[in-house]
C-alpha positions, 0 to 999 in steps of 0.5 A: 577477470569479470567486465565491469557492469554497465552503467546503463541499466535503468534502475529508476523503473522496476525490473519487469515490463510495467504495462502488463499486469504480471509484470507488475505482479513480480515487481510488488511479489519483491517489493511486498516481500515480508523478509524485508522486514528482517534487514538491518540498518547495516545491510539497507545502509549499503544497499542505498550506496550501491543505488546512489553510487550506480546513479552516479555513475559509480560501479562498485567492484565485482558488482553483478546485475542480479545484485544491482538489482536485489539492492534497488529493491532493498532500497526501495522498499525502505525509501520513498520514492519521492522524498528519499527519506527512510520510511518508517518500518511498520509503514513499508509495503514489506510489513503489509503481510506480518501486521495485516494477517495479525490485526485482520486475523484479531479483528475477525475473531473479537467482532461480537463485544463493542469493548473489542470492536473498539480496540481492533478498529482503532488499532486497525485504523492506527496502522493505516493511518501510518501506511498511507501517510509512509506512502504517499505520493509527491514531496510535498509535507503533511500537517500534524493537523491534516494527520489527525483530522484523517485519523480521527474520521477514518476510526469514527468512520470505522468504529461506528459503521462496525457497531452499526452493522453488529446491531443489524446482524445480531439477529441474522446469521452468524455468518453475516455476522463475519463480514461486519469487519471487512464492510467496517475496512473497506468505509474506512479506507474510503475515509483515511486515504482520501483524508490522509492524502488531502493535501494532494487533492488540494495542491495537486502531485507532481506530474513529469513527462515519460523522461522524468521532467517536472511538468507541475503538480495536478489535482486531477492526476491526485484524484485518479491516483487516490481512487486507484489506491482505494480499490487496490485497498479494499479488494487487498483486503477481500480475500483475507477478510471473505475467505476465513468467515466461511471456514472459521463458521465451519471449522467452529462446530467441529470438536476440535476447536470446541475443545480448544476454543483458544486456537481459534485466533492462531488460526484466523490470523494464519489463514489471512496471513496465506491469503494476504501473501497472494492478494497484496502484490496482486492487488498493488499490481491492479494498478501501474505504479507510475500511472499516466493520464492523457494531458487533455484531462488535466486541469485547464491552466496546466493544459496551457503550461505545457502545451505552451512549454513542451508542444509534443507532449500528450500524456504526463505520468506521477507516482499513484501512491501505494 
C-alpha cells in the first residue's frame, strides 16, 4: 500500500525555483497553458477541494505529488490569488494565447480602413480591459466608474494613436504600415494598466514579509508592480505583432495569396497564434510574480511601521500582478 502524501509540500509558491528566469518560465509554460481553457466547472470544482483540503492539512486518499501539483495549477489558473473568487474565463492568463492570436491576428490584417481600425482597437481595448482588471493585484475592490474611466481612455488612447500613425504612413512603405497596430498596442497598454489599476497607485497593495505576514499596503510597491506589468505587456505582444509584418509583406506578392486574398486572415492569426505560445510565459516570466523591494524604498510612514513592529525585516514581497 502506497504512503500517504506529506502535508508539507509548499504549494503556496510555484513548483519551480522562482529566482531564476527558467524557472519561472516552466512555471507560466503551466500556468498560461490554453487546454486550461477546455476544463469543466467539474474538474476545477475538484481541483480547488484538493487545494483547500491539502492547506488544511487534509489529504485525499491515493493522492500523488504530480496530481497535487497538476490540481494547484488548475486551481491557479482559475482563482485569483488574492481574493480567492473565480475569474472570469476570458480574463485567465490560459486564455491570453486563443483570444490573442485571434484579435492580434485581425487587427493586423484589417489596419488600412478607419471603420476597421475602429472596431479591432475596441475590441482589443475590451479584452484588456478584462484581463488586467481579472488580474490584478491585492483584494481591494474597483469601481465600476474607475472601470470605465480606464476603458474609455485606453480605447481613445489606442484608436486615436492607430489612425494617427495610419495617416503618417499612407505615404511610406507599406511595411511601416504593418507596425501601426503594434505602436497603437503598446500606448495603449501604457494607459489601461495604469488606469485599470488606479486604485492600487492610489491605496497601495498589500506588502507582507517572506512568510506571508500582512505588513500594510504600499504605493510605491504598486508602482513597481505596474510598470513590471506594462513592459511584460508590451514586449509579449512584439514577437506576434513584429515578426508576421515582415512575412505577411512577402507571402502577399506571391500567387497564392493573390489568388485566395481571403487566407490572408487564417494565416496571420496562425502566425501570432505560434509566436504568442513562446512570448506569453517568456514574457510573464521577465518578472518574479511575487516580486520584492528593499524596506528602505518604501514610503516613509510604513518604513516607521515596520521597522517599529518587525525590527528584522528588510525587504517586503507582494503579488505584481500579471
Amino acid at each position: 500500500m502506497a504512503a500517504e502524501l506529506s502535508t508539507s509540500i509548499n504549494i503556496k509558491e510555484p513548483r519551480w525555483d522562482q529566482s531564476t528566469f527558467m524557472g519561472r518560465a516552466k512555471h507560466f509554460f503551466t500556468v498560461t497553458d490554453p487546454r486550461n481553457v477546455l476544463l469543466t466547472n467539474e474538474q476545477l470544482a475538484h481541483a480547488h477541494k484538493i487545494i483547500t483540503d491539502y492547506k488544511q492539512g487534509i489529504v485525499s486518499p491515493g493522492l500523488t505529488e504530480d496530481e497535487l501539483w497538476r490540481a494547484k495549477y488548475v486551481f491557479d489558473s482559475a482563482f485569483h490569488p488574492d481574493t480567492g473568487e473565480k475569474m472570469i474565463l476570458i480574463g485567465r492568463m490560459s486564455a491570453q494565447v486563443p483570444m490573442n492570436m485571434t484579435i492580434t491576428g485581425c487587427m493586423m490584417t484589417f489596419y488600412k480602413t478607419t471603420p476597421a481600425v475602429l472596431l479591432w482597437q475596441w475590441i482589443n481595448q475590451s479584452f484588456n480591459a478584462i484581463v488586467n482588471y481579472t488580474n490584478r493585484s491585492g483584494d481591494a475592490p474597483i469601481t465600476v466608474s474607475q472601470l470605465g474611466t480606464a476603458y474609455v481612455s485606453a480605447t481613445t488612447g489606442a484608436v486615436a494613436t492607430a489612425l494617427g500613425l495610419n495617416a503618417l504612413t499612407k505615404h511610406i512603405s507599406p511595411l511601416i504600415g504593418r507596425f501601426v497596430p503594434f505602436a497603437a498596442v503598446a500606448a495603449a497598454n501604457c494607459i489601461n494598466i495604469p488606469l485599470m489599476r488606479q486604485r492600487e497607485l492610489q491605496h497601495g497593495i498589500p506588502v507582507t514579509d517572506e512568510n506571508d505576514n500582512r505588513l500594510g499596503e504600499s504605493t510605491k510597491a504598486a508602482q513597481q508592480a505596474i510598470s513590471q506589468v506594462v513592459v511584460s505587456r508590451i514586449l509579449m505582444a512584439s514577437p506576434g505583432m513584429a515578426i508576421p509584418p515582415f512575412l505577411m509583406n512577402h507571402l502577399e506578392k506571391k500567387a497564392f495569396l493573390k489568388k485566395f486574398p481571403w487566407m490572408s486572415a487564417p494565416i496571420q492569426v496562425s502566425l501570432v497564434g505560434f509566436c504568442l505560445v513562446f512570448a506569453t510565459p517568456l514574457c510573464c516570466a521577465l518578472f518574479p510574480q511575487k516580486s520584492s523591494m528593499s524596506v528602505s524604498r518604501l514610503e516613509p510612514e510604513l518604513q516607521e511601521k515596520i521597522r517599529a513592529n518587525h525590527p528584522g525585516v528588510e525587504r517586503v514581497y507582494f503579488n505584481k500582478g500579471l
